[in-house]
C-alpha positions as CSV (number, residue, x, y, z in Angstrom):
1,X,18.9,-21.9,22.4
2,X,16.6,-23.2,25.1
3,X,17.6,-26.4,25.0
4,X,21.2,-25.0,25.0
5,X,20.3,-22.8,28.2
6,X,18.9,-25.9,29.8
7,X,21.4,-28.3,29.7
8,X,24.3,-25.6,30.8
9,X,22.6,-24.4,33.3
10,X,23.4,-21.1,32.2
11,X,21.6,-17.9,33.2
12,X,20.3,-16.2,30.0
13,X,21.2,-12.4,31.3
14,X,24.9,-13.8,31.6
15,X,24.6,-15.4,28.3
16,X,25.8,-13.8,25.0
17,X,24.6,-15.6,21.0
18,X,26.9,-14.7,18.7
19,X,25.1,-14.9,15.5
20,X,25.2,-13.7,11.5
21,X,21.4,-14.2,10.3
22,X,17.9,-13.2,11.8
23,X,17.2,-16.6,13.0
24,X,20.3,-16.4,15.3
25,X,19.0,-12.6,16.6
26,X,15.5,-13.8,17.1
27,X,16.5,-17.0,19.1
28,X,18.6,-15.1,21.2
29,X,16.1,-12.3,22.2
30,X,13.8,-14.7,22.3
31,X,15.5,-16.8,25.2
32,X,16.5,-13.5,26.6
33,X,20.3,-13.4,26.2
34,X,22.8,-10.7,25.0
35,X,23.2,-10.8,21.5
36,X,26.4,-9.8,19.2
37,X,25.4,-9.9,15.5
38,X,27.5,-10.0,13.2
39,X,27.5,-9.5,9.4
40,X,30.2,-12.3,8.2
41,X,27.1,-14.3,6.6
42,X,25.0,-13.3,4.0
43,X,22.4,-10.9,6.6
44,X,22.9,-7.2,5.6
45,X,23.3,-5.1,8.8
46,X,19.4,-4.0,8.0
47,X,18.3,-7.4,7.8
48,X,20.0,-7.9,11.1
49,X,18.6,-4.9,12.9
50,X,15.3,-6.1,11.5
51,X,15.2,-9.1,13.1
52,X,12.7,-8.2,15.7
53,X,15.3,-6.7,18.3
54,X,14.1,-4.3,21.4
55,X,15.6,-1.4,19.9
56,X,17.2,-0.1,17.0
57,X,20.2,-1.9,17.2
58,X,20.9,-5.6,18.5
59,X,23.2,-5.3,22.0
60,X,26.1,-5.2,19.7
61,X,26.6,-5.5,16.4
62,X,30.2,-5.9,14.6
63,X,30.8,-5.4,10.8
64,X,32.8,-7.2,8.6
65,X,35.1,-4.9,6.6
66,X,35.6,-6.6,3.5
């Protein structure tokens, strides 16, 4: 995600990760972007919220209605 970030020049608080595992939520918090998780993978919402996010729930988090 840094990498990303640094070759787009793009500012992290205008930057959204769209992501389905913990990794994904992690490396965007980390970097310090807006993060939509979502559960299409194999991450439970719980895993997801988990993940080491500020607050209870990621920025946004959409669910897969199966």
């Amino acid at each position: 995600m840094k990498l990303a970030l640094a070759r787009s020049s793009a500012v992290p608080l205008e930057t959204v990760l769209i992501g389905d595992t913990p990794a994904d939520v992690a490396a965007g918090l980390a970097t310090g972007v807006r993060v939509i998780a979502v559960t299409t993978g194999h991450s439970s919402t719980d895993e997801l919220r988990a993940a080491g996010v500020r607050s209870t729930n990621p920025d946004f988090l959409a669910s897969c209605a199966n």
